[in-house]
C-alpha positions as CSV (number, residue, x, y, z in Angstrom):
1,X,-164.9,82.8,132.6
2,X,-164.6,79.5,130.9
3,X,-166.8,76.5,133.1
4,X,-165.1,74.0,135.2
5,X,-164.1,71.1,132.5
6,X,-165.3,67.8,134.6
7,X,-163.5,64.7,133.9
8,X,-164.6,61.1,134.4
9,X,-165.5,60.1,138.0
10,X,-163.2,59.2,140.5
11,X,-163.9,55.3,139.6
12,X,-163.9,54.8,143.2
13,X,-166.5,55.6,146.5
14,X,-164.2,56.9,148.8
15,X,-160.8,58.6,148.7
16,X,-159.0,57.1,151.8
17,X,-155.3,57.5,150.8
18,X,-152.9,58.0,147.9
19,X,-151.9,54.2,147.8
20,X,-154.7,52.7,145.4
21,X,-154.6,55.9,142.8
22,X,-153.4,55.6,139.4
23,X,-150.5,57.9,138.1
24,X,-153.3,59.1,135.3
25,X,-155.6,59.7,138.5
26,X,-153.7,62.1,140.2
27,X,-153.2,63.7,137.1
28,X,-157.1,64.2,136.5
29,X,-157.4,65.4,139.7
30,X,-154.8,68.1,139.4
31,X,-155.9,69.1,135.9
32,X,-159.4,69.8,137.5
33,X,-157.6,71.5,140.3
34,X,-156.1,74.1,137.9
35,X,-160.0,74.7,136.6
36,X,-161.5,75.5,140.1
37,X,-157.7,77.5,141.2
38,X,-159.2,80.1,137.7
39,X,-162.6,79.8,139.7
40,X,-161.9,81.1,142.7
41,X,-160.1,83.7,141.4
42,X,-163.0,85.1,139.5
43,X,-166.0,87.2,140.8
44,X,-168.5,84.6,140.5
45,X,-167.2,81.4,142.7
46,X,-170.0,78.9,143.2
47,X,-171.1,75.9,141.3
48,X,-174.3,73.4,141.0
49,X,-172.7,70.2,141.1
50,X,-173.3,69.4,144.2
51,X,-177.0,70.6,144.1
52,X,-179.1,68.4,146.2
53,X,-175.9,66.7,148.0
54,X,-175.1,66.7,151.7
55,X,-171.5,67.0,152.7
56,X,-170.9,66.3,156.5
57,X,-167.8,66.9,158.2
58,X,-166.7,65.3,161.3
59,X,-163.2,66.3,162.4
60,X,-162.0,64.5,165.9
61,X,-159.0,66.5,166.4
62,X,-158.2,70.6,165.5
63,X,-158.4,71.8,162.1
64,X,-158.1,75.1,160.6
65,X,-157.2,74.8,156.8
66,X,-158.4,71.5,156.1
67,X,-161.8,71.7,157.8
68,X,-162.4,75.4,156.4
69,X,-161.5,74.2,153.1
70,X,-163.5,71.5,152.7
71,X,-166.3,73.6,154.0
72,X,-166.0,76.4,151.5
73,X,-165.4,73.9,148.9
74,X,-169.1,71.8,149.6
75,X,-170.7,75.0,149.8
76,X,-169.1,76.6,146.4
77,X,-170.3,73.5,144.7
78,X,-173.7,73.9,145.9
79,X,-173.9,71.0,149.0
80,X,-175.6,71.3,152.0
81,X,-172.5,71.3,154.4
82,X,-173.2,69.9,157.6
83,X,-170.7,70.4,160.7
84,X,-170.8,68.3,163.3
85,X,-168.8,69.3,166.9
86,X,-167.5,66.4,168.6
87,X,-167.1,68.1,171.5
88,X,-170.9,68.6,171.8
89,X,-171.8,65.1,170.1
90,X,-173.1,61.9,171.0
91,X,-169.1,60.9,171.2
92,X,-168.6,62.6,174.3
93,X,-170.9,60.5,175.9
94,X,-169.5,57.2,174.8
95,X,-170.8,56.0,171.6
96,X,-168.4,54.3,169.7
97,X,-167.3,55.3,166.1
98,X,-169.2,52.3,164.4
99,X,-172.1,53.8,166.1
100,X,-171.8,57.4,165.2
101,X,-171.1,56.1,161.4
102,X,-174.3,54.1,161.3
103,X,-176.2,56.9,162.8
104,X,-174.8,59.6,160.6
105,X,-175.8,57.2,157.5
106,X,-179.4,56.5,158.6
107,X,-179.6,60.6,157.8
108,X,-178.4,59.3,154.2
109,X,-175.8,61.8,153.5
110,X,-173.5,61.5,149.9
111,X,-170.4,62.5,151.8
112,X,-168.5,62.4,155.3
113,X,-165.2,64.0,155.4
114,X,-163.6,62.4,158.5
115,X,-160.2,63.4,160.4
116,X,-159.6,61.1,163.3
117,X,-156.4,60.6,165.8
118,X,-156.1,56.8,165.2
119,X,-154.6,55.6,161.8
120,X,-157.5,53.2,160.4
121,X,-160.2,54.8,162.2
122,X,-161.3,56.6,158.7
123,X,-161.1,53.2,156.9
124,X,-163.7,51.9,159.7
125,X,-166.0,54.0,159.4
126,X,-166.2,53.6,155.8
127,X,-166.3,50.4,156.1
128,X,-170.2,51.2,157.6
129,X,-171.5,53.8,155.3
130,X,-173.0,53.8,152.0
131,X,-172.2,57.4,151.5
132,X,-168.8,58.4,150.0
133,X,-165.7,59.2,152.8
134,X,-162.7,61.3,152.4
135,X,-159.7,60.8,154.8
136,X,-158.9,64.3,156.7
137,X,-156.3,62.7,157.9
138,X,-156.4,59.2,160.2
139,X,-153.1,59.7,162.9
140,X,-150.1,59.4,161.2
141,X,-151.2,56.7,158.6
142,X,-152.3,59.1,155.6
143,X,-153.9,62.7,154.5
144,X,-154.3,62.0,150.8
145,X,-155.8,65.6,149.9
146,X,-152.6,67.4,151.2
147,X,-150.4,65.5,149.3
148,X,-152.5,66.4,146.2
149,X,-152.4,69.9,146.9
150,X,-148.6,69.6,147.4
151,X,-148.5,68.0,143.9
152,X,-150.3,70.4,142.3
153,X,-148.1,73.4,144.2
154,X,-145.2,71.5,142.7
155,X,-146.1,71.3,139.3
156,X,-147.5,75.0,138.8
157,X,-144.2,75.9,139.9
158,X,-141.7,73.9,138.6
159,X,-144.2,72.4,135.3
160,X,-143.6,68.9,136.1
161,X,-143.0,66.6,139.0
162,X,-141.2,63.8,137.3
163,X,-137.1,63.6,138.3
164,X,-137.5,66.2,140.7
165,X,-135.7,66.1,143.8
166,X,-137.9,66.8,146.7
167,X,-136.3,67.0,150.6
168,X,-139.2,66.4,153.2
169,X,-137.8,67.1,156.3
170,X,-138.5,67.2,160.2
171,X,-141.2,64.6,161.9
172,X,-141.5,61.7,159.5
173,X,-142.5,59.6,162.3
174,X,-145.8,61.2,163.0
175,X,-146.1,62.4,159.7
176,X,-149.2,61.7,157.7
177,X,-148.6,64.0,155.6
178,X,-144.9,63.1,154.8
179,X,-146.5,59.4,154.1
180,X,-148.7,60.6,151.6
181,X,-146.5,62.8,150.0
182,X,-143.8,60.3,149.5
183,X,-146.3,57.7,148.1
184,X,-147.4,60.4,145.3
185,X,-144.4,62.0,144.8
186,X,-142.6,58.3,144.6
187,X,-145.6,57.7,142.0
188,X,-145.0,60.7,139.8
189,X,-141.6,60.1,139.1
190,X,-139.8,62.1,142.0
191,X,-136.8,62.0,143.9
192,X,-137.8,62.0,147.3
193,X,-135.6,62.5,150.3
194,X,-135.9,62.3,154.1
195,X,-134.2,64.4,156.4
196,X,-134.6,64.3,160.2
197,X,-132.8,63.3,163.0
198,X,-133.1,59.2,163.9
199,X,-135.4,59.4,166.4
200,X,-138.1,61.0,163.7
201,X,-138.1,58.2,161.5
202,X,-140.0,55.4,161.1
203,X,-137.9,52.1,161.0
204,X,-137.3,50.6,157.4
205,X,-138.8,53.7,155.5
206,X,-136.1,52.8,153.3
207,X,-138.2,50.3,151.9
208,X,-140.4,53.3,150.3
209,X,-138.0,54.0,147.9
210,X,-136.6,57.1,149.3
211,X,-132.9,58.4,150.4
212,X,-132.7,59.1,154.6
213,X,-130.4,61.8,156.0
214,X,-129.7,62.6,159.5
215,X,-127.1,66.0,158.3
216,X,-129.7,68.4,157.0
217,X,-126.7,70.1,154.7
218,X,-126.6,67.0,152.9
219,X,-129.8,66.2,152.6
220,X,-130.7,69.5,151.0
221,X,-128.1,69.9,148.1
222,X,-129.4,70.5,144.8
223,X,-133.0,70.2,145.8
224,X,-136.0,71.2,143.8
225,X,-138.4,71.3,146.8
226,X,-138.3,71.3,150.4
227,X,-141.2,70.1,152.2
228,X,-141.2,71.0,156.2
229,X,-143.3,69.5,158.7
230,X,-143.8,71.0,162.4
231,X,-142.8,68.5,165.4
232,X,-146.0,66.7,166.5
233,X,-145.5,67.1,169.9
234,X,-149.2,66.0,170.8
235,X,-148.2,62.3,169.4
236,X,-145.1,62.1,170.8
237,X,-145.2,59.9,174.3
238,X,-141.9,60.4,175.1
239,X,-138.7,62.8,174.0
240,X,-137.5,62.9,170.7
241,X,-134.9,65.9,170.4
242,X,-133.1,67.0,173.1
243,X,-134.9,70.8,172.7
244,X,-136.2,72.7,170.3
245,X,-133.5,75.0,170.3
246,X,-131.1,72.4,169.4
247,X,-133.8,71.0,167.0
248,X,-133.8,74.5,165.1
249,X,-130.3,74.4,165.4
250,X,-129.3,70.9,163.2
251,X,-133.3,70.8,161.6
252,X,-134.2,73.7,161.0
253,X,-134.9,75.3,157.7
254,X,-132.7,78.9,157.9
255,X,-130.5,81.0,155.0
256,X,-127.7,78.8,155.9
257,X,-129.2,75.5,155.5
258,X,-131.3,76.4,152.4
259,X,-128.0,77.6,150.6
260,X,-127.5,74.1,150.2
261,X,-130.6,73.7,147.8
262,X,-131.0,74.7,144.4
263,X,-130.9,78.1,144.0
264,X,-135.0,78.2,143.0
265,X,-136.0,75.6,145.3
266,X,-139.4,75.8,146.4
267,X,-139.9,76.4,150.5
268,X,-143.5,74.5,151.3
269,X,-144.8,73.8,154.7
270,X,-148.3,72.1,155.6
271,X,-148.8,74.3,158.7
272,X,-149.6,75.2,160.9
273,X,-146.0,76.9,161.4
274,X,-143.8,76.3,164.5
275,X,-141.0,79.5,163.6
276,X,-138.1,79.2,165.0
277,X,-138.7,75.8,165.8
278,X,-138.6,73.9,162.2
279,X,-138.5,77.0,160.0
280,X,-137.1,80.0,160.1
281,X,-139.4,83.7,159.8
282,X,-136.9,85.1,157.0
283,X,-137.6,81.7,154.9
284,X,-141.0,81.3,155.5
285,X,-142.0,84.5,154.9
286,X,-139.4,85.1,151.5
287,X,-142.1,86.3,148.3
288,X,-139.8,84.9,145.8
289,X,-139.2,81.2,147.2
290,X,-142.1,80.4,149.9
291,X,-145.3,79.0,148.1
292,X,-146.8,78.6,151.8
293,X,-149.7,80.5,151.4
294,X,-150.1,79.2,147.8
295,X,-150.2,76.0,149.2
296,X,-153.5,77.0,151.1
297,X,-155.0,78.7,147.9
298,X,-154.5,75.3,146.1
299,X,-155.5,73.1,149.0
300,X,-159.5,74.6,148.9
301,X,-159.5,74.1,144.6
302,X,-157.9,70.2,144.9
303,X,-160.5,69.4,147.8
304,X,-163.5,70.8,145.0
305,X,-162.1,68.8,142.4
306,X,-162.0,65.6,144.8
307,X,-165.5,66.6,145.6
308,X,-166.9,67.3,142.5
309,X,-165.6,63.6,141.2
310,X,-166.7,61.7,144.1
311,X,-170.4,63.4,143.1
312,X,-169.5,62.1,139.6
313,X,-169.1,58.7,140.6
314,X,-172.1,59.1,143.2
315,X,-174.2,60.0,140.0
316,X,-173.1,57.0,137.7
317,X,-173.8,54.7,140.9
């Protein structure tokens, strides 16, 4: 097994979105992705290049692949990987997020990996640290490592991501995910599309620099990639589709619907799944078109390579 190759540092303290990365950024970071994707894969899995660093993650809202991910990846690179439960924590009682930053950096840790329910939140706490922080996701402003690890899905399928057309479609409105993607994916040359009924998208997304459909038919032919995202039902204040039946019905991703796409378009979905709401089983679950689970796979090697070049530029600090 050939080493990890480690590029230049991340040039940069904290990785709090995709807006503010370079083109030739992204493209280190997915290169390095590729290196620790062979790693995993092989008998032997852990690193030193985190030796002697503390990694603490603080997750205010439910995480399963994200949170595990970035867990196995700090302790495969040889961190001390420190979980903190909010649930049990000094938060419960009241004390604001400024104060649990400033506490949690008077312990002097190298990096806090933060997911928080309010869009900004992550950028605030950063804002009182002198550690390095990496957005989890902050509401449905951005989650920059997803979007990476959709990139990097993308091109190990398809070899490129330039001039591909790429349909992400369901809950743009509470979407961080579908913001990041479209601001890397707009980046690397894509086409990017939106496709969801009015009520699920943001006002003037236009102004992105991507296509919006409301027919899902439409909005699918002679795609490369189709991106779903679950309804967020726990930030919606409100209704936004009349059911989910009728949701599934005009949004969701079946055989009739994906007939519309290229005939090797790639199914992806961030999960955690909703079937039968915005995807249906026989799609999700198809061997020779869902990368789903791929998607997971990747997601744990792009969160070591973001990690192991935020230590970078912690060591030339």
């Amino acid at each position: 097994m050939q080493p990890v190759s480690r590029p230049n540092a991340l040039a940069q303290r904290d990785l709090l979105g995709i807006e503010g990365l370079s083109p030739d950024t992204v493209s280190a970071i997915l290169n390095l992705s590729d290196s620790y994707v062979a790693l995993n894969r092989n008998a032997h899995k852990k690193s030193d290049v985190l030796r002697g660093r503390t990694l603490i993650l603080l997750f205010f809202e439910t995480s399963t692949r994200t949170r595990t991910s970035f867990e196995l990846a700090g302790k495969r690179l040889g961190a001390d990987v420190v979980n903190i439960s909010v649930a049990s924590s000094a938060i419960k009682k009241g004390e604001t997020l400024i104060d649990t930053a400033m506490t949690l950096n008077a312990m002097h840790p190298d990096v806090i990996v933060v997911r928080h329910p309010d869009a900004g939140a992550v950028q605030l706490l950063a804002n009182h640290v002198n550690c390095s922080v990496i957005n989890a996701g902050d509401g449905s402003h951005e989650h920059p490592t997803q979007a990476l690890l959709d990139a990097l899905t993308i091109r190990n399928h398809k070899g490129r991501l330039d001039g591909l057309r790429v349909a992400i479609c369901g809950d743009i409105l509470h979407s961080r995910v579908a913001r990041s993607n479209i601001l890397l994916l707009n980046m690397m040359g894509s086409q990017v599309r939106l496709v969801a009924p009015p009520t699920l998208v943001p006002p003037a997304i236009e102004r992105l620099g991507v296509e919006v459909f409301h027919d899902m038919r439409r909005g699918l032919e002679q795609c490369d990639i189709i991106m779903m995202l679950r309804l967020q039902a726990e930030r919606m204040q409100g209704t936004f589709v009349p059911s989910t039946r009728e949701y599934f019905r005009y949004f969701g991703l079946d055989e009739a619907k994906l007939a519309m796409a290229r005939p090797d378009a790639l199914i992806m979905h961030p999960g955690p799944m909703n079937r039968g709401v915005e995807i249906d089983s026989r799609v999700a679950d198809d061997i020779t078109r869902s990368a789903i689970l791929e998607q997971v796979e990747l997601g744990l090697a792009v969160r070591q390579a973001c990690l192991d070049m935020l230590g970078r530029e912690l060591e030339s600090a």
